[in-house]
N, C-alpha and C positions, 0 to 999 in steps of 0.2 A: 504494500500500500504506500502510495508516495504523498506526498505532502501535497498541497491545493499552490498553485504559480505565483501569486502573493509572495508568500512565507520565502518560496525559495529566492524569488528576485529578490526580497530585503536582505534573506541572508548573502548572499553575492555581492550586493551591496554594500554591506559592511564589512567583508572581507576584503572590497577591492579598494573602502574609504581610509586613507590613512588619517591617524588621528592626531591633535596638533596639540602642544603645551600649552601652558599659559604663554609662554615667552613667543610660541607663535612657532616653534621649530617643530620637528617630525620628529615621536619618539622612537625609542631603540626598542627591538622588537619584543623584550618582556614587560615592557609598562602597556601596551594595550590589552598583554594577557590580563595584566594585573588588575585595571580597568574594566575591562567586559567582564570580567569573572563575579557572581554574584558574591553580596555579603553574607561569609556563612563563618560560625564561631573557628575559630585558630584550634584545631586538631594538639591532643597534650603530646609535650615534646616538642611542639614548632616554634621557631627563631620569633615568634609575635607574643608567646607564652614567655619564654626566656626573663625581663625584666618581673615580673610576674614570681617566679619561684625564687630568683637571685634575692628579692625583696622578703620573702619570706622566708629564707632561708639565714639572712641577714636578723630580721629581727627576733624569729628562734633562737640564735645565736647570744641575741641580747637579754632572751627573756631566762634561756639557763642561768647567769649571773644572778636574777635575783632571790633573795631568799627563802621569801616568804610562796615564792610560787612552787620554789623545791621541796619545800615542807609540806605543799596541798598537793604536789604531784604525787610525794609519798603513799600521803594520806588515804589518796583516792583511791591509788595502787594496792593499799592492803584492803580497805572496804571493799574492791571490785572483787578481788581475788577471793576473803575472807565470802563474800556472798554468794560466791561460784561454790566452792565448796561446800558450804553448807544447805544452800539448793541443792548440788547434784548428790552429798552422800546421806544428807540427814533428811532432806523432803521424797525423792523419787523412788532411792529401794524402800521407805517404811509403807509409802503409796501402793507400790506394787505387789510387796508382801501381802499388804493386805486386801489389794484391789482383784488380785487374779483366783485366791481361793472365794471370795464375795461371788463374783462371775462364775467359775466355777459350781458353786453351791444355789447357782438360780438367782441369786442377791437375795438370800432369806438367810440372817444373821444368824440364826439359830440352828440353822442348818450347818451353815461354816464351822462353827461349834463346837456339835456335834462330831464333826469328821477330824478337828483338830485336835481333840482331846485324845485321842487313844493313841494318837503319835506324841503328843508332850510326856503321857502317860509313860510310854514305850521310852524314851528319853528317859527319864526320872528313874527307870528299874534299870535298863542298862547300865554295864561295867564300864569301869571310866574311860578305857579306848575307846569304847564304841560312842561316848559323850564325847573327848577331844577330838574324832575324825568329823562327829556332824556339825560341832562348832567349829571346826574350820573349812568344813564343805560352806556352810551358812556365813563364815567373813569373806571367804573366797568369792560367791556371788554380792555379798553387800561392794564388794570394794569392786567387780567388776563392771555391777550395773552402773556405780558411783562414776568411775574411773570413764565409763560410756559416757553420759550425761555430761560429766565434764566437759571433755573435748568437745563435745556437740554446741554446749553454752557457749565456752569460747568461742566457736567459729559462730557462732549466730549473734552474738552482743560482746565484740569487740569492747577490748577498754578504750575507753576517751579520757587522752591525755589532757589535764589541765594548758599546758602548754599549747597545746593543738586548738583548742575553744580561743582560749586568747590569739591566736595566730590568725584562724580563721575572722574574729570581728576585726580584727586590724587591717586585713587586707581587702574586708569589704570596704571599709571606710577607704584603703588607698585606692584599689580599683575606684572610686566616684571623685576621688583628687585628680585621677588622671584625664586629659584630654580626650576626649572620645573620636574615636578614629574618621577619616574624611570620610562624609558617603560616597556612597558608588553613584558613577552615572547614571541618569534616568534613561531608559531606553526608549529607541526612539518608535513614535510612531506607526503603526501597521501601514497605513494611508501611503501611497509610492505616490511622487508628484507627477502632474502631469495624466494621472490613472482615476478612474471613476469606483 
């Protein structure tokens, strides 16, 4: 399917119109790429990003020195960490312990119960091997499912470095100090002169 005779005579047209600086001279042939190319955000990693991470990277630099934000970075570091642990080994195996004989048993408590009693029972008359192998079958899964959930948390709720929050409002505020870049030319007209 080809395009309608329009479209393609303007585009002919502008490939054959060289385009002129302000000073009135013909530019060199990567400023009209640069020119016709629409405005679309600077890709991470490009020479237009560049002052952008230099500046942040700059006043990260600065904000290590201070004291008092080393102390909250700490601080935040042992709460984040401290809460991960205690979610994934003290809230999810005591959940699941007790979530899957529930299910199991219909979710009638008393059925649960029932069925767990003569295995506590069975524990309590057993010789003490046979009590130390299922107490450590039983920390063996508490610290596996833990040790699961962990990793999981982590990769799902990242810590956020104090440092990083202060980095991020500062550089919004410098991005709006900065000049905002020239717009792009308006494109011209469908309308060919001379044409109805």
């Amino acid at each position: 399917m080809t395009a309608p005779l329009t479209q393609l005579q303007i585009h002919e047209e502008k490939a054959e119109k060289p385009r002129t600086t302000a000073v009135g001279t013909t530019p060199t042939p990567e400023e009209p790429r640069a020119a016709e190319s629409p405005a679309t955000p600077p890709e991470p990693g490009s020479a237009e990003l560049a002052p952008y991470w230099v500046e942040r990277k700059r006043y990260l630099k600065q904000l290590r020195k201070v004291p008092e934000l080393r102390q909250r970075f700490w601080s935040a570091l042992l709460m984040y960490t401290l809460r991960r642990v205690l979610w994934s080994f003290g809230f999810f195996p005591v959940f699941i312990a007790f979530w899957v004989p529930l299910v199991m048993a219909s979710f009638n408590p008393v059925v649960m119960v029932t069925n767990i009693l003569p295995d506590l029972q069975a524990f309590v008359a057993a010789n003490p091997e046979m009590q130390a192998n299922t107490t450590q079958t039983i920390v063996v899964a508490w610290l596996s499912v833990g040790f699961f959930f962990l990793i999981f948390d982590f990769v799902l709720t990242p810590f956020r470095s104090p440092y990083e929050y202060e980095a991020d409002v500062y550089m919004r505020a410098w991005e709006q100090r900065q000049p905002e870049a020239p717009a792009a030319d308006a494109p011209e007209g469908d309308a060919i002169p001379g044409k109805v």
